[in-house]
N, C-alpha and C positions, 0 to 999 in steps of 0.2 A: 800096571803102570800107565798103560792107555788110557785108563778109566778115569783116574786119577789126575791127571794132567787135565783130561777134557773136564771134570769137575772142578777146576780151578781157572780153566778158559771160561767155563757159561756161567758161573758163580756170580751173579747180579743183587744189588741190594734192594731188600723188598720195603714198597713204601703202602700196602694197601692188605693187610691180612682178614680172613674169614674171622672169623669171634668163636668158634670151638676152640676150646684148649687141646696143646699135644701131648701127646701120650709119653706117659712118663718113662717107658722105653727110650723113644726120642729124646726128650731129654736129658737122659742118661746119658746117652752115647754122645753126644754132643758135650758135655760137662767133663766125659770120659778124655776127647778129644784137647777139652780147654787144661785140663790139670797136665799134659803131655806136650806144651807148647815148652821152645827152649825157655831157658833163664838163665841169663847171668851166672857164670858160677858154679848153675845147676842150685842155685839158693830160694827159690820158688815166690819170690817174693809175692805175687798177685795173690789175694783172694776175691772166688766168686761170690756174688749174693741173687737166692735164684730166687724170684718173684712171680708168684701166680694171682694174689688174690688179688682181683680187680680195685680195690677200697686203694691199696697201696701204690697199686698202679698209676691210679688218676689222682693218688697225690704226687708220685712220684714226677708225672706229668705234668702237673700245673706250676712244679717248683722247679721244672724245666722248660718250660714255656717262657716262665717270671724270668730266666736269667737270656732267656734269647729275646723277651721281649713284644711277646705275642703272646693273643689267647687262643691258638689252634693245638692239637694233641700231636706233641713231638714225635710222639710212641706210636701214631698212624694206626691206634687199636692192637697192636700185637697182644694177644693173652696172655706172653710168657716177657720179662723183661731179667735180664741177668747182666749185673752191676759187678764188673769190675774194675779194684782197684787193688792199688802195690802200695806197699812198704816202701816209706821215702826216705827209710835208711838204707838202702840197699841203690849201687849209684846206677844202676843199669833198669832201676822201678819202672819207667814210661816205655821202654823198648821191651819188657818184657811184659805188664800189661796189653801190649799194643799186640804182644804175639797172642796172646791168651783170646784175644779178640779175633784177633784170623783165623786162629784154628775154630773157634767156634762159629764162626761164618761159611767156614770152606767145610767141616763137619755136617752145617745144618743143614746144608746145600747136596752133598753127597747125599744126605737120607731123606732130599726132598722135603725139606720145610724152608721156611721166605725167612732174611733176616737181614739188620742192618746197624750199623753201629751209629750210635745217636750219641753227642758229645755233648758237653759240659756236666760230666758227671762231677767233673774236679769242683765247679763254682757250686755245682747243687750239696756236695758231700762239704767242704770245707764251708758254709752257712750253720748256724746255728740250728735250725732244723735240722741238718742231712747230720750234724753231728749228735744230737738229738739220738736220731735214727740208729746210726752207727751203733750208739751206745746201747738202745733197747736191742738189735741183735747181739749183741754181747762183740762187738768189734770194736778193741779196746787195741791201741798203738797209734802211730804215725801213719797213714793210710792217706792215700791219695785218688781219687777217682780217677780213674783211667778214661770209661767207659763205656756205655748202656749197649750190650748186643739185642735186640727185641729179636722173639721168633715166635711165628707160626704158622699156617696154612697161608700160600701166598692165593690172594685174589686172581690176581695177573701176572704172569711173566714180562719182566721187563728186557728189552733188546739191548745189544750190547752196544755198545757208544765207537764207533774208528778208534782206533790207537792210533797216537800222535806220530807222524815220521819221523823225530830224534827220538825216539824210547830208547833207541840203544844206541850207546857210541862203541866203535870196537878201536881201540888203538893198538 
């Protein structure tokens, strides 16, 4: 439990990764992690989309830049990017993609690899491209971008930031 708790205190998001890909153990276990996040209902509504090959990456990239607005790489070079998104029939979809994201964060973090969740997957996936995309994976429904978890080998360790004095109210 000890362990656990402190990997969830030093859990930092990584903005600076090595370019070697992680081993598909790693992976595993972290994907292990993300299908075991609650859901609504227990209705599963997220699905992941895991991403290694670099080609798809730095499109996935630049069609993520294009909607923030800049030409720098959102993805900060991560080798691995893993796209989740929910069924937006399902009314609890963004609270439970949002957890599928944490467990995958606090998992990757436990087994020692850097990661961070990079947003507007929603405007990149609802574009004509991203739906595009969708459709060549065979991701056929109502589906809504959640959110891009990037992982892999952190450069740097980043320090933790003070936690604010109202974090908690007790009443």
């Amino acid at each position: 439990m000890k362990e656990t708790l402190m990997d969830l205190k030093t859990r930092r998001s990584c903005r600076n990764y090595k370019p070697e890909q992680i081993k598909d153990e790693e992976l595993n276990a972290v994907l292990e992690a993300g299908m075991y996040a609650p859901t609504g209902m227990g209705m599963q509504s997220p699905v992941m989309v895991v991403v290694q090959k670099p080609e798809i990456i730095k499109k996935l990239s630049a069609m993520n830049a294009a909607v923030m607005g800049v030409d720098t790489d959102p993805f900060y070079g991560a080798p691995t990017v893993v796209i989740v998104l929910a069924d937006k029939t399902r009314s609890t979809y963004k609270e439970d993609g949002s957890l599928v994201l944490g467990n995958l964060m606090n998992a990757a973090h436990a087994i020692g690899l850097g990661s961070c969740w990079i947003h507007r997957a929603k405007e990149v996936f609802e574009s004509q491209e991203g739906k595009a995309m969708l459709k060549e994976w065979g991701i056929e429904g109502d589906y809504e971008g959640i959110g891009h978890c990037i992982l892999g080998y952190a450069e740097t360790e980043a320090p933790a930031k003070p936690r604010k004095e109202n974090y908690i109210v007790r009443v």
